[in-house]
N, C-alpha and C positions, 0 to 999 in steps of 0.2 A: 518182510525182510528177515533173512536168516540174521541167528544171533550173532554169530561171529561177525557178519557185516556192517550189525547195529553198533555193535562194542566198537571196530575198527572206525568206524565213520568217527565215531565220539572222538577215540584219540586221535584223529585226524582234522576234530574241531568242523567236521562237514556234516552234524547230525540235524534235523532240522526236523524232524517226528516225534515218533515215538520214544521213551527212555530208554536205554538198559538197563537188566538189572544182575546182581550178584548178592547170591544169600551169604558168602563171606565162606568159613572155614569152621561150623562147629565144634562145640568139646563135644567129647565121645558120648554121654550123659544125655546131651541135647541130642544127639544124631541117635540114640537107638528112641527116643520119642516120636521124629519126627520123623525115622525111616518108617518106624511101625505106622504111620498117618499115612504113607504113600505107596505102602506095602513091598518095603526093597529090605532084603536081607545083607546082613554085615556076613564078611568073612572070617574067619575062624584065623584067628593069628598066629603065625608060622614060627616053627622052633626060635629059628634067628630074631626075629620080632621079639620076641620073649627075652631072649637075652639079651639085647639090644637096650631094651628096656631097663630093666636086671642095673645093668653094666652104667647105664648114664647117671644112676643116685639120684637123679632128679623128675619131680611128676613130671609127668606129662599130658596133658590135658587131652589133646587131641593127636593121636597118634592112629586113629582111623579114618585112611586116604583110600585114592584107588577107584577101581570102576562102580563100587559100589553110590561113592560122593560123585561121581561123572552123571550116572545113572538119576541119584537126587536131584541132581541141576537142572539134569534135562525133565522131572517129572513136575517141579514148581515153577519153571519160567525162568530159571536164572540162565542167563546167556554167556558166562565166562564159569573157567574153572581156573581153580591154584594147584599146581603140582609142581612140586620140586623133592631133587632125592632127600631134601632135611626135613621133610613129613612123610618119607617110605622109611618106615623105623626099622624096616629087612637092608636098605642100601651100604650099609656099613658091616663091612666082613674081615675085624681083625680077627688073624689069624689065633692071636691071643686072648679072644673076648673082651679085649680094651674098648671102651668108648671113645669114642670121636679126639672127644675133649676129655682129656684122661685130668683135671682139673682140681680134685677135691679129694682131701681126706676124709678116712672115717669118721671125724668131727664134724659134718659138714650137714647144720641146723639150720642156716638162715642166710641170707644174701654176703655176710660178712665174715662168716666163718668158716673152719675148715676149708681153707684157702691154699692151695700151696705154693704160691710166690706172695703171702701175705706180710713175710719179712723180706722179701727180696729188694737188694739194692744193689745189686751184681749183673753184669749184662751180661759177665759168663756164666752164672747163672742157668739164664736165658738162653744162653748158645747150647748146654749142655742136655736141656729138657727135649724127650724123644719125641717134638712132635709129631703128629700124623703124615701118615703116605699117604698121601689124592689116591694112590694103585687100591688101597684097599676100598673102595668106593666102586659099587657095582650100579649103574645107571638103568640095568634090564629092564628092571617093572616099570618104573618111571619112565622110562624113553617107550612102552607098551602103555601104558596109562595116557601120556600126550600125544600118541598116535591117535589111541582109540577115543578118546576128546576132540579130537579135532575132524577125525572121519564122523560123528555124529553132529559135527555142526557148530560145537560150545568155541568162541574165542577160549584161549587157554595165556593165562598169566603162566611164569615159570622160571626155574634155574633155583642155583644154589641160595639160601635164604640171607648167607652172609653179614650173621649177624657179629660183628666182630667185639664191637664194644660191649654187645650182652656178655660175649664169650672171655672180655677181659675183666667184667664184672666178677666171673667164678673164677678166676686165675689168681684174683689177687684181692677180693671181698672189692663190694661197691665204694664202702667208704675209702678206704685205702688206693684202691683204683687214682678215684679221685684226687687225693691228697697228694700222690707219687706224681702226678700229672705235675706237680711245683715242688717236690721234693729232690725226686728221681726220674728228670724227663726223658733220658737215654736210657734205662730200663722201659719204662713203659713204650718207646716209641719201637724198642728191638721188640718185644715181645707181641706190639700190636703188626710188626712186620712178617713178624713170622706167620698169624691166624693171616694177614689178610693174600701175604701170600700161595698162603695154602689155597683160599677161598679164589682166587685167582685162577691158576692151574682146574681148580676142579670145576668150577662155573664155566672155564674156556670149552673145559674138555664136552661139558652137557649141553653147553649152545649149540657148539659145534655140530652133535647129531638133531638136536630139539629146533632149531631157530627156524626152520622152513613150517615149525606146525606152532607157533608164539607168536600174538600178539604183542606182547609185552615180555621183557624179563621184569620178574618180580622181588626186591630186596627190601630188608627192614633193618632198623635198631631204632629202637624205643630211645625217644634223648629231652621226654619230655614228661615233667609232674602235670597234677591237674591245673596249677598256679604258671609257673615258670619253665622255663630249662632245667635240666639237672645240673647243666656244668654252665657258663656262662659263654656268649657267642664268641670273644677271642680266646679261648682254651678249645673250644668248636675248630675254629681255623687253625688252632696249631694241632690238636691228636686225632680229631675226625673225619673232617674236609681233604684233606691233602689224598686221604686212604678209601675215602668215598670216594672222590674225582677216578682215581684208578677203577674201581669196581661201574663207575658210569661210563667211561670212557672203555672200557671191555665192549659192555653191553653196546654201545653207539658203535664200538666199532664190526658188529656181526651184525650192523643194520637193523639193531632193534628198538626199539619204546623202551624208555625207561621208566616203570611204574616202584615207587618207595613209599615205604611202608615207617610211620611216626607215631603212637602214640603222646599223648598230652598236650599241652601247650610249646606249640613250636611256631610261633606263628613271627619272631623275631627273627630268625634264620630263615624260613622261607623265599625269599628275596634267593637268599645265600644256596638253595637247593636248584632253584629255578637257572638261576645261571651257572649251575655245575651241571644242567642237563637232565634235569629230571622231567617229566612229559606229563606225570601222573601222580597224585598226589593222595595216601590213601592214609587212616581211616575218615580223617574230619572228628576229630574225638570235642564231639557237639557242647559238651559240658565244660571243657578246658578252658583256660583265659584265651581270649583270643580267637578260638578256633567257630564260634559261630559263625554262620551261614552269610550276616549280612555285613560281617568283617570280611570275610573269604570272600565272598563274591565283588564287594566293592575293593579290595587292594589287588587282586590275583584274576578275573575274571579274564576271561582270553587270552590268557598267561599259561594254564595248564588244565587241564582234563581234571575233576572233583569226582572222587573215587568214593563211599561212605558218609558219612552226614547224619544218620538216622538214628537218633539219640540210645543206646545200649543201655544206660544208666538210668534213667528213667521211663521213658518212652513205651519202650519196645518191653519190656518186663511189665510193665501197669498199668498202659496207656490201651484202650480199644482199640476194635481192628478200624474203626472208622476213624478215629484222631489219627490212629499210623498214618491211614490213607491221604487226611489232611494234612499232615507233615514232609510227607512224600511230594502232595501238590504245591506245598511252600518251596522245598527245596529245589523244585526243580524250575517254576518261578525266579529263581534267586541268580540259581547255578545256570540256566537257561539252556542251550545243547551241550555244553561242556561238563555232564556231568552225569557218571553210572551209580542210580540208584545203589544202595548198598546201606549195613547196619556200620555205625561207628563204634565199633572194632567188629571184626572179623570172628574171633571165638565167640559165639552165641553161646550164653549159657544155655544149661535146662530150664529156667523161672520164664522163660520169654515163650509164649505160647504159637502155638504152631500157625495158628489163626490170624497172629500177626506178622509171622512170615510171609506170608500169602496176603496178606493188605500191604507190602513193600510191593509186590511182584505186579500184584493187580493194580496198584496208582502207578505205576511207573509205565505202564504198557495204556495207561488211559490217554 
């Protein structure tokens, strides 16, 4: 069975064989290790890449996409790829060399600092801040990257990553975020209108050419610790649910899968995703409260598509390639067709050896 067919049967809950699998999205660190193992050359990164970078103040872990990561897929068995313009770090062409999210001042050390609506309690404010033009958003490579994915056979996950709440994290520091949420709910809810806005317009405009070669559109924001939520589930329904529904209801409405993307312990709001339209539920972060395999499978089983699962934190970094394999045969046991082998998260470090890569790919296809 072609990959793409296996991936799609899965979210179509009609897989009844073999698994699929997805190696996830490496850090750059991990990817020149494990390209050198399969012998694929990385591209040389383009002026604009470079300033792109430069310009955002912020690491970036994995800013190495493209046919080079198509190419990796298809050499170790993974059956889907991720491509979206917010991992093409050439996609964004202000005129000015601004970043995206023009968010932080020169202070700007730690999740809370160098904030620049970190005193904000003005909505004009917020009205007056220049955010971004969608026009400056160049889809080329990316809409040649999910072609050229899809003509070699990979299901391809995609679209804008639409991270809004990460992105109101650096507007206004996390803690403060938070706080303002009961302080200043009409700043916080103008300013979250405005990102998700933006993220509206610009995810319309790349389904629109991408959707005919997508399995799935692909979005995330992290809303979870290793213990709990970050925020509590009615502050959820009131600043993140109403703004999610909109970015699910895009995607359902271009006829596609919706696959989201959680970090931590979310397992309280699930319920609450599942009936806002999500399909696909990704990473399974193995280690969080709640997020185990045989919580997941007994509340959610033929509920949704189980993306990840494959312990990242301990597992996959210290564990054999033959424990992988045995863990692989548990989850898929558990999760039973409803579910694409995958590491529980996505960015693979370097410490996680290549050899256990390839004991995900090889149990999953047993």
């Amino acid at each position: 069975m072609q990959s793409r067919e296996l991936v799609n049967r899965t979210i179509a809950r009609k897989n009844t064989g073999t698994h699929a699998f997805w190696v996830g999205h490496p850090t750059d660190d991990a990817k020149e290790i494990y390209y050198q193992a399969v012998g694929i050359k990385e591209e040389e990164a383009t002026e604009q890449e470079i300033q792109n970078d430069i310009a955002s103040k912020t690491k970036h872990y994995t800013t190495k996409s493209g046919k080079p990561e198509i190419d990796f897929n298809l050499k170790i068995g993974s059956d889907m790829t991720w491509i979206s313009p917010e991992l093409d770090l050439g996609a964004w062409r202000h005129p000015e060399g601004k970043p995206m999210w023009d968010c932080f001042t020169d202070e700007h050390k730690s999740l809370n600092t160098g904030c620049i609506f970190a005193e904000c309690e003005d909505v004009e404010e917020i009205e007056r801040f220049p955010w971004p033009n969608p026009d400056y958003l160049d889809f080329t490579k990316c809409l040649e990257d999910t072609k050229y994915a899809y003509d070699k056979g990979l299901a391809v996950f995609g679209g804008m990553w639409c991270p809004f709440f990460h992105v109101m994290c650096d507007f206004f520091g996390m803690e403060n975020y938070f706080i303002k949420m009961y302080t200043d709910p009409e700043v916080i809810h103008a300013a979250t209108r405005k990102i998700v806005d933006f993220y509206l317009v610009t995810n319309g405009r790349y389904l629109d050419a991408a959707a005919p070669y997508l399995s799935a559109a692909f979005f995330g924001n992290d809303l979870g610790s290793q213990l709990s939520l970050l925020i509590s589930p009615e502050i959820f329904d009131e600043f993140i649910l109403p703004y999610m529904q909109e970015i699910i209801d895009q995607i359902k409405g271009k006829g596609l899968k919706v696959a989201m993307h959680s970090c931590g312990s979310i397992d309280m709001i699930i319920p609450r995703l599942l009936d806002a339209g999500v399909d696909i539920l990704h990473p399974l972060q193995a280690k969080a409260v709640g997020m185990d395999a045989e919580n997941l499978a007994k509340k959610y089983g033929g509920k949704v598509t189980f993306l990840g699962g494959v312990d990242t934190q301990q597992l996959l970094p210290f564990g054999t390639p033959e424990q992988v394999k045995e863990e692989v045969r548990r989850l898929k046991d558990l999760f039973k067709g409803d579910f694409i082998v995958s590491p529980s998260h996505e960015a693979l470090l370097p410490n996680v050896p290549f050899e256990n890569v390839m004991a995900m790919s090889e149990a999953a296809k047993e």
